[in-house]
C-alpha positions in Angstrom: 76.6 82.7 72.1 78.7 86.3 72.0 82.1 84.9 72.6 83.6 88.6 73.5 81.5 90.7 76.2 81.6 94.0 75.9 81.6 96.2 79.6 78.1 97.8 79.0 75.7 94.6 78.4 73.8 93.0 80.7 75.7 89.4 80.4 78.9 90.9 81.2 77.4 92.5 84.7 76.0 89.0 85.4 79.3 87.8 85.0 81.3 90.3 87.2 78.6 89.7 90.0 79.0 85.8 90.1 82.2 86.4 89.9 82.5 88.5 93.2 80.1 85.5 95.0 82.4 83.1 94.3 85.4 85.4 95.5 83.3 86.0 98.4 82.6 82.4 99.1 86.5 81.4 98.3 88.0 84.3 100.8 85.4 82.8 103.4 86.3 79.3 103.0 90.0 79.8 103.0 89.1 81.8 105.9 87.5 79.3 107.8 89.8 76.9 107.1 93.3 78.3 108.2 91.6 79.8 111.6 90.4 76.1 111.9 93.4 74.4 110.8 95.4 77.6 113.7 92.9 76.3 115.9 93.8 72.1 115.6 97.3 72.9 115.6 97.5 74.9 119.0 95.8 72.6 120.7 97.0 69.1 118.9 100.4 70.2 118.1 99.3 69.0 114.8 96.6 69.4 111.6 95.1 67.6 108.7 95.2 69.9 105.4 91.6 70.0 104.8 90.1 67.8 106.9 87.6 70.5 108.6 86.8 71.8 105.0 85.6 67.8 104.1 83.6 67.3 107.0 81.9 70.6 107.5 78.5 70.8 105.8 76.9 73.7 104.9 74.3 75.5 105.0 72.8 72.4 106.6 74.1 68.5 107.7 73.9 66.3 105.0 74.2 69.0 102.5 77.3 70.1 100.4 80.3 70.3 102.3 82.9 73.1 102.3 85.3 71.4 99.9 82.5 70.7 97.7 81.7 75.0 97.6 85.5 75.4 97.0 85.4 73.6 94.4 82.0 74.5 92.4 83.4 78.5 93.1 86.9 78.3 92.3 85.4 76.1 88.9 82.6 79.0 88.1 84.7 82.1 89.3 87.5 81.0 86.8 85.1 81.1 84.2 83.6 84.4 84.7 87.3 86.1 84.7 87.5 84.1 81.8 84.5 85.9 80.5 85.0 89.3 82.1 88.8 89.8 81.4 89.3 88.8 78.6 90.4 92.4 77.0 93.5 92.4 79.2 95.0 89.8 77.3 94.5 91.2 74.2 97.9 93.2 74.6 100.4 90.5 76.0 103.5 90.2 73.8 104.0 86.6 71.9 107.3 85.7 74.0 105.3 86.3 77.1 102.4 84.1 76.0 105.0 81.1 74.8 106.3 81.2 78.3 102.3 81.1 80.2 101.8 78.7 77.7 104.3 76.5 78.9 103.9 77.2 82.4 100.4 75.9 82.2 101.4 73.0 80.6 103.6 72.2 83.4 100.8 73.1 85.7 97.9 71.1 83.9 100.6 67.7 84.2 101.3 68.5 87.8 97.7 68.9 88.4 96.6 66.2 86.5 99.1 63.8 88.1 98.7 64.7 91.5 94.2 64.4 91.3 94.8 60.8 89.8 97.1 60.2 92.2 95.2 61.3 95.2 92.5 59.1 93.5 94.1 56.2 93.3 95.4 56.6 96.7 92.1 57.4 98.0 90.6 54.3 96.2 93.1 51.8 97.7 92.8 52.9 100.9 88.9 52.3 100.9 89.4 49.2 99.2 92.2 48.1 102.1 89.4 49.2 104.7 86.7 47.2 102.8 89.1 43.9 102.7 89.9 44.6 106.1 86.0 43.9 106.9 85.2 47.5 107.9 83.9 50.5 105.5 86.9 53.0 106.4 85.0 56.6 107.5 86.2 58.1 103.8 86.1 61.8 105.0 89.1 60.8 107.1 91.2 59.1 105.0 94.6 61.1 105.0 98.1 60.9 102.9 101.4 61.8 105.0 102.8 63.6 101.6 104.8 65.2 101.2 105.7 66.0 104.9 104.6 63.1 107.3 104.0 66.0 109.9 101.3 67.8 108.1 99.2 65.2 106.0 96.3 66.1 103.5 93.0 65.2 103.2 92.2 62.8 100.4 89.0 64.1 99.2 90.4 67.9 99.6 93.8 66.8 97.7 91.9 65.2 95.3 89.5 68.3 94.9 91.7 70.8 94.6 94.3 69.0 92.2 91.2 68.8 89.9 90.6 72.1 89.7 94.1 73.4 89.6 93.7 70.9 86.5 90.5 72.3 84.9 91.5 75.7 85.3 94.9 75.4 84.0 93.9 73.4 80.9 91.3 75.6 80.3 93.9 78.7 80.5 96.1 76.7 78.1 92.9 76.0 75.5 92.3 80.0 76.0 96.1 80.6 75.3 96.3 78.9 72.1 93.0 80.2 70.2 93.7 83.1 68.1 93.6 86.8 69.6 91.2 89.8 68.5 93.6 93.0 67.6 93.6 96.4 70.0 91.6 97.8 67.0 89.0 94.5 66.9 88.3 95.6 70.5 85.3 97.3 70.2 83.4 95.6 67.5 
């Protein structure tokens, strides 16, 4: 596998293509979500962070839901930037690169802590349902953190923590391999 596309093959179009889908599909789902989430709160006076993303299916019931499309794009469209830009990072000085580099460590342990969190959270309150005597619907299962008025989503929390973890990780694994040269560019 060519580890450095170049702008004029085929692979790197194929790339920059996906890569506008899942922007697409992103912008739409973000969309949807805070007109839904605008929507809730006018007329509840409150909202669940990602609750109408969760249980939303599409294209059809009892296929992917929207979180699940958030997800698989946000995981795939960092990847082809990954692919795609990676020419612009050719030129960032060393102090600036220390600093992302720690930023994204910071980021990959917030992100890391808050998805096993949200797990963990998410597990005990099915297991709480399940000792109660009832399977608890799991799409609604909620966390009033960190403001009571505005809870999240459990399985959206949890999603989105994990990517914000695979993506920064995978930023700080790109951050630390060595760097072709401006004059390396082209070969």
């Amino acid at each position: 596998m060519k580890v450095h596309l170049q702008e004029n093959e085929v692979g790197y179009r194929i790339f920059l293509y996906i890569f506008y889908a899942c922007a697409v599909i992103m912008a739409s789902i973000t969309a949807f979500g805070i007109y839904a989430m605008f929507e809730e709160w006018s007329t509840k006076g409150t909202y669940v962070m990602g609750e109408v993303l969760v249980k939303t299916e599409f294209p059809t019931s009892h296929f992917a839901k929207l979180t699940t499309w958030l997800f698989f794009s946000t995981i795939v469209g960092w990847y082809c930037v990954t692919r795609i830009g990676w020419k612009k990072t050719t030129s960032i000085p060393s102090w600036r690169l220390s600093l992302l580099q720690l930023m994204l460590v910071g980021f990959s342990t917030i992100c890391l802590y808050e998805a096993i969190y949200n797990f963990v959270v998410l597990n005990a309150q099915i297991t709480a349902g399940i000792v109660a005597g009832k399977v608890p619907d799991i799409d609604s299962l909620t966390i009033a953190y960190p403001d009571p008025n505005r809870p999240w989503n459990l399985i959206f929390a949890t999603k989105m923590f994990l990517a914000g973890f695979i993506i920064s990780t995978h930023a700080l694994y790109l951050s630390t391999r060595p760097r072709k040269q401006h004059h390396e560019l082209d070969a």
